[in-house]
C-alpha positions in Angstrom: 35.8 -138.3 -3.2 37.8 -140.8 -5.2 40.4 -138.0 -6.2 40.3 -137.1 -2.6 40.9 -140.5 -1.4 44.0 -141.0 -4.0 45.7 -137.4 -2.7 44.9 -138.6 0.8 46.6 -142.3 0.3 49.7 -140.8 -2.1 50.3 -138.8 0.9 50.2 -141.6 3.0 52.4 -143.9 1.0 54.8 -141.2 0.5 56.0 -141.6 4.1 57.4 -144.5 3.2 58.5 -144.4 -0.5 62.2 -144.8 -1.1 63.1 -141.3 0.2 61.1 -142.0 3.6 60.8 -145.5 4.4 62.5 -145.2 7.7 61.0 -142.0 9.0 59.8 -142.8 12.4 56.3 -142.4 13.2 54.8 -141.6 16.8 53.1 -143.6 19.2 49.5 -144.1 19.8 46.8 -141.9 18.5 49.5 -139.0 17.8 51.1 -140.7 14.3 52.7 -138.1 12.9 51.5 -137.8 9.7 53.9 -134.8 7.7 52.2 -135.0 4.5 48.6 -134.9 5.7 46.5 -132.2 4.4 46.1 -129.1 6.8 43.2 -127.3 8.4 42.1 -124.0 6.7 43.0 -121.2 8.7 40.0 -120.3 10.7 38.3 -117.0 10.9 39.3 -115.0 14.3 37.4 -115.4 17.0 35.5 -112.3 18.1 37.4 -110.0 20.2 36.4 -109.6 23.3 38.5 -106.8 24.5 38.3 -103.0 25.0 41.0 -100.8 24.3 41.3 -97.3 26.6 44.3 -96.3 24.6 45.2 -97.4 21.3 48.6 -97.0 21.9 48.8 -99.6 24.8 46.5 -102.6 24.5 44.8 -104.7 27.1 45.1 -108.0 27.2 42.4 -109.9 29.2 42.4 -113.2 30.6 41.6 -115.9 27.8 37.7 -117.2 28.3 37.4 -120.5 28.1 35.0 -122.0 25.4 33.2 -125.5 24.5 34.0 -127.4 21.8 31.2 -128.9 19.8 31.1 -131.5 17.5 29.2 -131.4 14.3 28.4 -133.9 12.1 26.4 -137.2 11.5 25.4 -139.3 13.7 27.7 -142.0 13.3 30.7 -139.5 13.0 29.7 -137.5 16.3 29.9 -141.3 18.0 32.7 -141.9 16.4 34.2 -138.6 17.7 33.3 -139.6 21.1 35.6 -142.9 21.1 38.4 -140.8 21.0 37.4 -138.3 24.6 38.4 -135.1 23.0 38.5 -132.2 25.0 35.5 -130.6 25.8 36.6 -127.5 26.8 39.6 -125.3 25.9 41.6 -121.9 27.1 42.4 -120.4 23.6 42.0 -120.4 19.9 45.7 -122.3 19.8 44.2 -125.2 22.2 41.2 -125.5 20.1 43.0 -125.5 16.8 45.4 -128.5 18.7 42.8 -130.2 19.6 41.2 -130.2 16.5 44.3 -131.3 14.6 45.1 -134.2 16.9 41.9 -135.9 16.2 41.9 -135.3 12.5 45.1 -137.4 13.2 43.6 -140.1 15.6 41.2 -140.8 12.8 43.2 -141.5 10.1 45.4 -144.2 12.3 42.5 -145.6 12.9 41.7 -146.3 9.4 39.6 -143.4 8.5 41.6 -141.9 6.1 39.2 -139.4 4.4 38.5 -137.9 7.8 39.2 -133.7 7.7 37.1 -130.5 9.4 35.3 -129.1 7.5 35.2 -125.8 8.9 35.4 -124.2 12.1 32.8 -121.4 13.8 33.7 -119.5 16.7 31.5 -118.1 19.2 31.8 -116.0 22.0 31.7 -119.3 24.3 32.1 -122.0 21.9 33.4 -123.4 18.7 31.6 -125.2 16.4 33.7 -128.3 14.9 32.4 -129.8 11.6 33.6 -132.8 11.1 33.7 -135.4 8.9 35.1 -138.9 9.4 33.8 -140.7 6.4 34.0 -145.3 6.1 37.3 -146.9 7.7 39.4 -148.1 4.5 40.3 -152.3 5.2 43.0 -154.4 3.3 41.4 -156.2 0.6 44.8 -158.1 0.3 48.5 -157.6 0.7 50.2 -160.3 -1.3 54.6 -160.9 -1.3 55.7 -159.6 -4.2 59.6 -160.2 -4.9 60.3 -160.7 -1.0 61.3 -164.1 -0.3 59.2 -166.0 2.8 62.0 -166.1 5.1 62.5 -162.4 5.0 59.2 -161.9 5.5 58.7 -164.8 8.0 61.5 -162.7 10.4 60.2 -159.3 9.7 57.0 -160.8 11.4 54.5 -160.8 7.9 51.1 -163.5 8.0 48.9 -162.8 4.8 45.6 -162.9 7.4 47.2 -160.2 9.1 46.5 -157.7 5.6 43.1 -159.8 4.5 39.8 -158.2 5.4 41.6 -156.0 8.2 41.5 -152.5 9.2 44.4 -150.3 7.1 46.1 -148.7 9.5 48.8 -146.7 8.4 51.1 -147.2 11.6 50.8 -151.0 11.0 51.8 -150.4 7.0 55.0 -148.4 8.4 56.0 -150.4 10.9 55.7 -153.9 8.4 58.1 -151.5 6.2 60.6 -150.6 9.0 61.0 -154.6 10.2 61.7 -155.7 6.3 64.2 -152.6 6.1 65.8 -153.9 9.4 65.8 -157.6 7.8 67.1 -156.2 4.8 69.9 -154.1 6.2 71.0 -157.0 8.4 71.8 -159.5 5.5 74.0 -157.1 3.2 71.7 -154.1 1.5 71.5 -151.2 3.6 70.2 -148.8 1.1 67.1 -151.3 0.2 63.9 -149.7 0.4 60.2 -151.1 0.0 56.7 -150.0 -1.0 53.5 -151.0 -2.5 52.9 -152.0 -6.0 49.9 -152.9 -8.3 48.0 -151.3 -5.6 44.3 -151.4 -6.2 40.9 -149.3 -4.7 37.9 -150.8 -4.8 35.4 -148.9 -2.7 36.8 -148.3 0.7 38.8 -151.4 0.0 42.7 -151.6 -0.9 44.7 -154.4 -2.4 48.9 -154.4 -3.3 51.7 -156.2 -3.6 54.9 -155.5 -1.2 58.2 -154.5 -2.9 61.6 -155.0 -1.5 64.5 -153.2 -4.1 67.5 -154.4 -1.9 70.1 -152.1 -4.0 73.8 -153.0 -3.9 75.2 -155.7 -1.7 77.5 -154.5 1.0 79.7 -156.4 2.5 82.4 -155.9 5.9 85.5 -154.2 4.9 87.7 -154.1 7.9 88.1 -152.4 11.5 90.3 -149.6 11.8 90.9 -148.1 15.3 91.6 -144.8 16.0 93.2 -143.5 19.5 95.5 -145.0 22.1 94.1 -148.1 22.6 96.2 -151.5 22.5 93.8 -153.6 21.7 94.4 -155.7 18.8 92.2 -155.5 15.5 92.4 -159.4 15.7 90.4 -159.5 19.0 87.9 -156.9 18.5 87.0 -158.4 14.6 86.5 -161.6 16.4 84.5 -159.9 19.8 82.7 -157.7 17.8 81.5 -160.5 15.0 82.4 -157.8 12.5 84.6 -160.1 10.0 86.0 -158.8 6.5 84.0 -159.7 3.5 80.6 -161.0 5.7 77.5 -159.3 4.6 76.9 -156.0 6.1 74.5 -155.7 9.2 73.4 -152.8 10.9 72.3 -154.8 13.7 75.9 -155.5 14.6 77.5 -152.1 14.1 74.7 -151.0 16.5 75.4 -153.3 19.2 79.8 -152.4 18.7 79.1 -149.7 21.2 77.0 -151.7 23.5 79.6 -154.7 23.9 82.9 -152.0 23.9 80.8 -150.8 26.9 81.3 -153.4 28.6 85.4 -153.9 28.5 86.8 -152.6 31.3 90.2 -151.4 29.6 89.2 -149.3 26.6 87.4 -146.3 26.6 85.0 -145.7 24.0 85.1 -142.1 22.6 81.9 -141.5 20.3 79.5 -144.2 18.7 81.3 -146.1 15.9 81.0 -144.9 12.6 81.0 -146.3 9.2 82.1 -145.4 6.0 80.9 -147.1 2.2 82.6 -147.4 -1.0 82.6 -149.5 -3.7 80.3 -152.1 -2.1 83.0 -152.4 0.6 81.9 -150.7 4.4 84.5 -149.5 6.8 83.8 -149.5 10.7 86.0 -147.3 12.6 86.3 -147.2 16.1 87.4 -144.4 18.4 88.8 -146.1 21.2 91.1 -145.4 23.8 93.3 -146.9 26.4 92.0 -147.2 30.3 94.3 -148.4 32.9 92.2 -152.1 34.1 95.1 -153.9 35.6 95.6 -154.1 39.2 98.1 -154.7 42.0 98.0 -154.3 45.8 99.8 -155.5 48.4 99.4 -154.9 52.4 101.1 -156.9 54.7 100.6 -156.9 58.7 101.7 -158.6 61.6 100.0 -159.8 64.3 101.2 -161.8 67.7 100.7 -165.2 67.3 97.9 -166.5 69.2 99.9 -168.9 71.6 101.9 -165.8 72.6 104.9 -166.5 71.0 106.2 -165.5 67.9 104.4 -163.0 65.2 102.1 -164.4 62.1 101.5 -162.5 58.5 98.3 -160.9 57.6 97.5 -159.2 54.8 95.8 -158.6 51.1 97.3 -158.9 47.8 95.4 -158.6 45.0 96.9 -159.1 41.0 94.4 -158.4 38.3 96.1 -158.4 34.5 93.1 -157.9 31.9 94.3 -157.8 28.1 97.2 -159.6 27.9 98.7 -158.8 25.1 95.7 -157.1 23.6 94.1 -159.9 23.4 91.4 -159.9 26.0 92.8 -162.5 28.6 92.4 -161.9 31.6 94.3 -163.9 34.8 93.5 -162.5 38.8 94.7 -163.3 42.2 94.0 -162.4 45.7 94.9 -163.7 48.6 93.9 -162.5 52.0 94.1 -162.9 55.9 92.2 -160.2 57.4 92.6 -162.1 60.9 94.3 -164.9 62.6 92.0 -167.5 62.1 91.0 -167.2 58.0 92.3 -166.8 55.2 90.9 -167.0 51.4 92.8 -167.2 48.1 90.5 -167.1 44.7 92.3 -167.4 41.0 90.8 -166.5 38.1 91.3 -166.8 34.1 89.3 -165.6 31.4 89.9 -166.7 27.8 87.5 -164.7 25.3 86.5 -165.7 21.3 86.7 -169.3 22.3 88.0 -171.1 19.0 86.9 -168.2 17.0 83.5 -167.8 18.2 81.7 -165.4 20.1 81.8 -167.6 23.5 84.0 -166.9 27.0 85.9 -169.3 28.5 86.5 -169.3 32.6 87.9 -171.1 35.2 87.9 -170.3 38.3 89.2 -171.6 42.2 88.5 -170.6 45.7 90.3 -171.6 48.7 89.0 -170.9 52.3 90.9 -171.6 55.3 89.5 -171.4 58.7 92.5 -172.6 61.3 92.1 -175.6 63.0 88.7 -176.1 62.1 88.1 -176.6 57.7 89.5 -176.0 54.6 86.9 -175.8 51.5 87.8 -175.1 48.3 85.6 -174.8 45.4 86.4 -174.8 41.9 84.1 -173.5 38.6 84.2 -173.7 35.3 81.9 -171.2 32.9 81.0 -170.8 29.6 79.8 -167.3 29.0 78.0 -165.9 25.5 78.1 -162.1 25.4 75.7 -160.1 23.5 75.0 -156.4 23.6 71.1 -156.7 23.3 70.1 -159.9 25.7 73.1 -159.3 28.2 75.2 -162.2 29.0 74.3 -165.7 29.9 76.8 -167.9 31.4 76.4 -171.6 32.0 78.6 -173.2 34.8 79.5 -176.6 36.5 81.2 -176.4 39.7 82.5 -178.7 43.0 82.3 -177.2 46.5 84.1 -179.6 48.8 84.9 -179.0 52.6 87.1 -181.3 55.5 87.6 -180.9 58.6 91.2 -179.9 60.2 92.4 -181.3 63.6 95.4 -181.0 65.7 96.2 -183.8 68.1 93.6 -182.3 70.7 90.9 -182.0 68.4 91.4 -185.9 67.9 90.4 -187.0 71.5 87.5 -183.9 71.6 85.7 -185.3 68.8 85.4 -188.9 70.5 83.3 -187.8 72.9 81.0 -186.0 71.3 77.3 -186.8 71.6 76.5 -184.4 68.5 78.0 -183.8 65.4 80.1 -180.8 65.2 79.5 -177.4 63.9 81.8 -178.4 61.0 81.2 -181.4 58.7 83.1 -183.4 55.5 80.8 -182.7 52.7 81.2 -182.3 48.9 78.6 -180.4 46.5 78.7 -180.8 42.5 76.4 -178.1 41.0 75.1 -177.1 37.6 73.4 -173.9 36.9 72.9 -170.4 34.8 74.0 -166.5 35.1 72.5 -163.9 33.6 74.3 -160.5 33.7 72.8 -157.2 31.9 74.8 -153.8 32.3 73.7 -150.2 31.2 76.0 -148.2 33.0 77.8 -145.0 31.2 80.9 -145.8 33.1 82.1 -149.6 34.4 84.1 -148.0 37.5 82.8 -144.5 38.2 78.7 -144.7 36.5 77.0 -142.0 37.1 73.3 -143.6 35.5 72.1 -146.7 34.2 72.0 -150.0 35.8 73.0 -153.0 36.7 71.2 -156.7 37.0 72.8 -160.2 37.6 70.9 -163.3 38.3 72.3 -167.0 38.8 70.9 -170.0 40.1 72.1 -173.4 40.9 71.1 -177.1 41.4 73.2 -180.2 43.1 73.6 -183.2 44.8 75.2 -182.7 48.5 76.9 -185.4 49.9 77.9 -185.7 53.7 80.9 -188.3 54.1 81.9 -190.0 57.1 84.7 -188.8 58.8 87.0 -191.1 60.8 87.7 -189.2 64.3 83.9 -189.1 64.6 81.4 -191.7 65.9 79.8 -193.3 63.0 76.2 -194.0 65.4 75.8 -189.6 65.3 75.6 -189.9 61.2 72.5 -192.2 62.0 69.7 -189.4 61.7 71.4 -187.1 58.8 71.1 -188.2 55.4 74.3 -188.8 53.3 73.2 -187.4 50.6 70.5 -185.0 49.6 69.4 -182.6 46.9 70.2 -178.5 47.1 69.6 -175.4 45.6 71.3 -172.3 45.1 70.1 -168.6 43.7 71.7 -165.2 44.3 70.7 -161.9 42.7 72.0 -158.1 42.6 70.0 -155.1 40.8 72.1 -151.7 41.0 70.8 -148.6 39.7 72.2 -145.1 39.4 70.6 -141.7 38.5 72.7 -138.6 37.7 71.5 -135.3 40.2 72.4 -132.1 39.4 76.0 -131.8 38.1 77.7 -133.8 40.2 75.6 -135.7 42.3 74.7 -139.2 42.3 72.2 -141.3 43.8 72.7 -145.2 44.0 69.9 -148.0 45.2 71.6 -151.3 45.3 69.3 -154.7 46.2 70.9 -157.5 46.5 70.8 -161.3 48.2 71.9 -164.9 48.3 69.9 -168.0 49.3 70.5 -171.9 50.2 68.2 -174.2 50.9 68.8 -178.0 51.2 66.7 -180.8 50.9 67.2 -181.7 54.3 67.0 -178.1 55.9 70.1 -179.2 58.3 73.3 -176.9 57.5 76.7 -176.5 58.9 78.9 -173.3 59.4 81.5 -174.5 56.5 77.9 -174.2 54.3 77.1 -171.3 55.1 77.4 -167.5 53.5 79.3 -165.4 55.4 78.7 -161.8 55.4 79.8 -158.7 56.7 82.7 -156.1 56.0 83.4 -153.7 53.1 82.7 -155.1 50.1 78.7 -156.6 51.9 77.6 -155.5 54.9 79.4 -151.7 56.1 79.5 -151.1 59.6 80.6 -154.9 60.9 83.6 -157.3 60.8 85.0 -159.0 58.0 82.5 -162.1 57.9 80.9 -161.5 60.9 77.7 -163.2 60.0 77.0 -166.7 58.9 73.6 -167.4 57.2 72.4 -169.6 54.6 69.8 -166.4 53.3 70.4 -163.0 53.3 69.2 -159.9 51.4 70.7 -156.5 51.7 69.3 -153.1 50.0 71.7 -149.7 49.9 71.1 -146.3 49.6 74.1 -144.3 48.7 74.7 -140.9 47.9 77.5 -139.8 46.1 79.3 -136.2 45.4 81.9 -136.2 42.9 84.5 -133.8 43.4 86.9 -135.1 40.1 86.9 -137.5 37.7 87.5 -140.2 39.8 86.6 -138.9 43.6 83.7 -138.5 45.6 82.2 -137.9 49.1 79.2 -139.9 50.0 76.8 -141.2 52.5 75.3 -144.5 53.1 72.7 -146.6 54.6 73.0 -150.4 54.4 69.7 -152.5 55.4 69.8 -156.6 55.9 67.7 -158.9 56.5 69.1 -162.6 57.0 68.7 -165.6 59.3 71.8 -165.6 61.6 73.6 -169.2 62.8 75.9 -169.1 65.6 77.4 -172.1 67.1 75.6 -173.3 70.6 76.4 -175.8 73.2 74.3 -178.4 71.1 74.4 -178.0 67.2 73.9 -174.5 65.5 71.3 -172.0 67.0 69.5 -169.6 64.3 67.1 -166.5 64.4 66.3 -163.9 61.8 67.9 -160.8 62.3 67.8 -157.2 60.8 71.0 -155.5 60.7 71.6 -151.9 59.7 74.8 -150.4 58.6 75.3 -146.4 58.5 78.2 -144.5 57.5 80.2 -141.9 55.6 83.5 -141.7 53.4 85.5 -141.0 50.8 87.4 -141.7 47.5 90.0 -140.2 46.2 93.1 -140.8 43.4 96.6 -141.0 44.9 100.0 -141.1 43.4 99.6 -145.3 44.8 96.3 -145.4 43.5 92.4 -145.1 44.5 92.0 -144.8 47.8 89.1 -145.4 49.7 88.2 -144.5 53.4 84.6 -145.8 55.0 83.5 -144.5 58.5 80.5 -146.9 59.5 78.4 -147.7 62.9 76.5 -151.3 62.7 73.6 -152.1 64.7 72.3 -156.4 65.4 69.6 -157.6 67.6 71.5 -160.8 67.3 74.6 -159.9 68.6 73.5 -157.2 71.1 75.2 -154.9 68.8 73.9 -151.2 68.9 75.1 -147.4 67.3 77.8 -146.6 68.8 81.4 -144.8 68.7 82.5 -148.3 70.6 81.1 -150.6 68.1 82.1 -148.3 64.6 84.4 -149.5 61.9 86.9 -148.0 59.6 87.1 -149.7 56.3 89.5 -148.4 53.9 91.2 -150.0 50.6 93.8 -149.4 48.3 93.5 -149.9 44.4 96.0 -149.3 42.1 95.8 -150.0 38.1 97.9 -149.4 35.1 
C-alpha cells in the first residue's frame, strides 16, 4: 500500500512540478487529474442480441442496468455522499460514471481510492470499490518563499496543519505564488514541494519557489497605422522600460486599449524575451474618434418679426497630438426658448501617473425665465480589472432672468415662482465598468456606470421678490444625488443583435420642495424616443429599452425599439408645481447608415403619457434623426 500511495502522490505532484505547475485544473468534484491511474478495461457485458443474418447485425435498444456499490461499510457510505448514478443506459455511461467518482474521491482527500473491478450482469453492474483513509497535512512549512509573497498569494500555516490534503487546494496555492511570482519580474519561476514526508495517512513538506531569471520591461513597439505615441501608451499602459516584468499588466494592455475610442486593437498583445529583456508589441490601428457637426435653422421670431438661429454643433477632438487629450463642444437650440452649451477637456497620465484629469462646464438657457450653469471637475483612475472610479466636486448654480415686465409680475406674487436663485456644491463618486467588443457598434458584452452625489443646497433671496414668501422654505438644506445605467448586448445569429438597456436618475432634497430649474428634464433622442426634446421635468426617473438590431455593414443597421419609463412628472400650476407619477412608453423603428457626411441616423417613434393626455398616434409621432461625422 505504501508503494501504492507514493505512485498515487508522484502522480499527483507531477501536475504541478516545473513542467506543469500552471496546468489548470477543473471545477468541483470533476478535477482533472491526467496522471491518475486508469480503470482496467472491463470484461464485455453479455450480449443480448440475436443475429438473423450474420452479414447484417441487429442492433437493439440499450437496456438499462443498476449500478451497485461494493465494498465496506464505511466506503459504501462514503460512496453515497457523492449521489452517483444509480442507473445507467450503456456500458460507456457506467464506465463514466465509474471514473468520475474514482476522481471525486481523490479531491476529496482519498487519494488511494480506485475500482477494483467491475462485474456485469444482464441488469446490473457490480462496482467494487475501494476508498481507503483521507490523507491530512501534517504540516506545510515556507521554505525559501519570503512572507510577503506568500502573505499575497493568500498562504496561513493553519490552513496546511491537521487539514484535509486536497489536491485542488495544493494546485491552486501553486498557481497564486506563480501569479505573485510572474508579477514581480520571474515569469518562468516554478514551485513544488520539498523534504516532503509520509507518515501514515499523514504528509508533511516544505514549499519551494525557484524564481529563475529576472525579467525586466524592454520597450513598446507598435505595429499598424495607429498615431498614438509610444510615450502615451508606456505611460497609460504602466508598461515602463526596465520595471520588473508583470504578467498581470500585459494581461490587462488589451482590456484598457479596449477602452480608447481611437485605436483599434487588432489581436491580443504579444510579447517576446531575450536576454532578461521582454518586448510588448502591440498591433494597433488607427479609428477615426474625432467629430464635427453643424446644423443650422431658422425659425420666426416669436414676436413676429424678424428670424432667430437654431441649431446643433457638436466638436469632439480626442488624441491630440497622439497624446490622449481630448477637448469637446456642443452647443444647441433645438427650439426658441432653450438652449445648452457643455465644454469638455480630458487630460490623461496626470504628472506621469496612471490618473485622468477633467473639467467640465454646462450652460443652460431657458429665455426669459433662468440661466444655470454648472461646472465639474473629476479625477478618474482607470484600470482594466476594477473599471474606472472617478471622484468629482462640482457647483450647480441657477438665477432667474427678467425683462421689464417680469419685474412688476413678480411683485405681486403671493407664491414663489416656478423658478428660484439657488446654488448647489456637491461631492461624490463614479464608477464605470465596460466589456463591450466594440465602443461604437458592440455587438456583446456590457456596460455598467454608477455615480452618486452629496451637497449642500442653498436658496438665496432674490430682490424683485417679496422677502415674507421665503418665510416657510428653508435657505439652506442638505441633498442627494444618484444616477445609474446597465447596458447589455448579446450577438443572435450572424448579424443580429439584441440590446436591454436600464437606466435612471434620482433627487431628493432634504426638504422635499423642488423647482423646475432643479429638475431633470427628459425626453427626445438621446432619453426618452417618441417625445420632444425635454418634454418632461422630474426629479426621478427610470427608463428600460429593448432594442433589436440588424446589421446590414460594418457600421449600419435596421432596428426596433421599445422604450418604458417610469418617472414622477412636475408641471407648472396656477399655485406652485403640480406632480404625479406617470408611465410613458415610447415605440418606434429606424435606421443607421454611413454617408459620404457621415453616420446617419433616422428614428420613426410614437409616445404615449397619461400625464399629458398623450396617446399612439400618427398625430402625436416623432422623427428623430442625427448626423455624425468623425475623422
Amino acid at each position: 500500500m505504501r508503494y501504492r500511495f507514493l505512485f498515487v502522490l508522484g502522480c499527483w505532484l507531477g501536475l504541478v512540478g516545473p513542467a506543469g505547475a500552471q496546468t489548470p485544473l477543473g471545477s468541483g468534484a470533476g478535477v482533472v487529474v491526467p496522471t491518475a491511474p486508469g480503470l482496467a478495461s472491463p470484461p464485455l457485458p453479455p450480449d443480448t442480441t440475436r443475429r438473423r443474418a450474420p452479414a447484417v447485425p441487429r442492433k437493439l435498444p440499450g437496456r438499462l442496468r443498476t449500478l451497485v456499490w461494493v465494498g465496506t461499510a464505511a466506503d459504501q457510505a462514503l460512496v453515497r455522499r457523492f449521489h452517483p448514478r444509480a442507473t445507467v443506459p450503456d456500458s460507456l455511461t457506467a464506465l463514466r460514471t465509474v471514473r468520475e467518482l474514482v476522481l471525486a474521491l481523490q479531491a476529496e482527500a482519498y487519494l488511494l481510492a480506485s475500482v477494483d473491478s467491475l462485474s456485469w450482469g444482464r441488469d446490473t453492474v457490480r462496482v467494487h470499490v475501494y476508498a481507503g483513509e483521507p490523507f491530512r497535512w501534517a504540516y506545510l512549512h515556507n521554505g525559501n518563499l519570503g512572507d510577503g509573497l506568500l502573505t499575497r498569494a493568500g498562504y496561513r500555516e493553519k490552513f496546511f496543519r491537521r487539514t484535509l490534503w486536497r489536491p485542488a487546494e495544493w494546485v491552486s496555492l501553486q498557481e497564486r505564488i506563480l501569479t505573485e511570482a510572474e508579477n514581480q519580474g520571474y515569469p518562468f519561476a516554478t514551485v513544488g514541494l520539498d523534504s516532503l514526508q509520509l507518515a501514515a495517512s499523514s504528509i508533511a513538506g516544505r514549499v519551494v519557489l525557484r524564481r529563475g531569471p529576472l525579467v525586466t520591461f524592454d520597450s513598446l513597439q507598435v505595429i499598424g497605422t495607429s498615431r498614438t505615441k509610444k510615450r502615451f501608451l508606456t505611460k497609460y499602459l504602466q508598461l515602463f522600460p526596465g520595471a520588473p516584468y508583470s504578467q498581470q499588466r500585459v494581461l490587462a494592455a488589451a482590456a484598457l486599449l479596449r477602452q480608447l475610442p481611437y485605436v483599434r486593437l487588432r489581436a491580443e498583445p504579444e510579447v517576446r524575451f531575450a536576454r532578461g529583456r521582454a518586448r510588448v508589441y502591440l498591433l494597433l490601428d488607427e479609428r477615426p474618434a474625432n467629430q464635427f457637426d453643424a446644423i443650422v435653422g431658422l425659425l420666426p421670431n416669436a414676436t413676429g418679426s424678424g428670424v432667430q438661429f437654431t441649431g446643433d454643433v457638436t466638436v469632439a477632438l480626442r488624441n491630440l497630438r497622439g497624446g490622449g487629450k481630448q477637448v469637446g463642444l456642443q452647443w444647441r437650440k433645438v427650439d426658441a426658448a432653450s438652449q445648452t452649451l457643455d465644454v469638455n477637456y480630458l487630460h490623461p497620465n496626470f504628472f506621469g501617473t496612471p490618473l485622468e484629469v477633467a473639467a467640465t462646464f454646462n450652460l443652460y438657457r431657458q429665455n426669459l425665465a433662468f440661466l444655470t450653469i454648472h461646472p465639474r471637475l473629476q479625477v478618474t483612475y482607470p484600470t482594466a480589472r476594477a473599471g474606472r472610479l472617478t471622484f468629482f466636486a462640482e457647483q450647480r448654480s441657477s438665477r432667474l432672468l427678467f425683462d421689464s415686465l417680469a419685474y412688476v409680475n413678480l411683485n405681486n406674487l403671493n407664491t414663489l415662482p416656478d423658478y428660484i436663485d439657488s446654488e448647489t456644491n456637491s461631492y461624490g463618486l463614479a464608477y464605470a465598468r465596460t466589456y463591450l467588443d466594440d465602443l461604437y457598434f458592440p455587438h456583446r458584452g456590457s456596460f455598467v456606470s454608477l455615480q452618486g452625489s452629496v451637497g449642500t443646497k442653498t436658496v438665496s433671496r432674490n430682490a424683485f421678490i417679496r422677502e415674507d414668501l421665503y418665510a416657510t422654505l428653508p435657505l439652506r438644506s442638505t441633498q442627494y444625488s444618484f444616477n445609474g445605467r446597465a447596458e447589455r448586448y448579446w450577438a443572435l445569429g450572424r448579424q443580429g443583435v439584441l440590446v436591454a438597456r436600464l437606466r435612471g436618475e434620482a433627487l431628493f432634497n432634504q426638504q422635499q420642495k423642488y423647482f423646475l430649474n432643479d429638475l431633470f428634464r427628459l425626453g427626445g433622442l438621446n432619453s426618452l424616443r417618441g417625445f420632444s426634446e425635454n418634454q418632461f421635468y422630474t426629479n426621478a426617473y427610470g427608463v428600460g429599452t429593448i432594442e433589436f438590431r440588424q446589421f446590414t455593414g460594418p457600421e449600419g443597421y435596421v432596428f426596433l425599439f421599445a422604450d418604458q419609463s417610469v418617472l414622477r412628472a412636475y408641471q407648472a400650476a396656477t399655485v406652485g408645481l403640480t406632480s404625479a407619477l406617470d408611465a410613458p412608453t415610447g415605440l418606434g423603428a429606424g435606421l443607421s447608415f454611413r454617408t459620404a457626411a457621415g453616420l446617419f441616423q433616422f428614428v420613426y417613434s410614437v409616445g404615449r403619457s397619461p400625464f399629458y393626455n398623450q396617446s399612439f398616434g400618427l398625430s402625436n409621432s416623432k422623427i428623430h434623426f442625427g448626423l455624425t461625422s468623425r475623422f
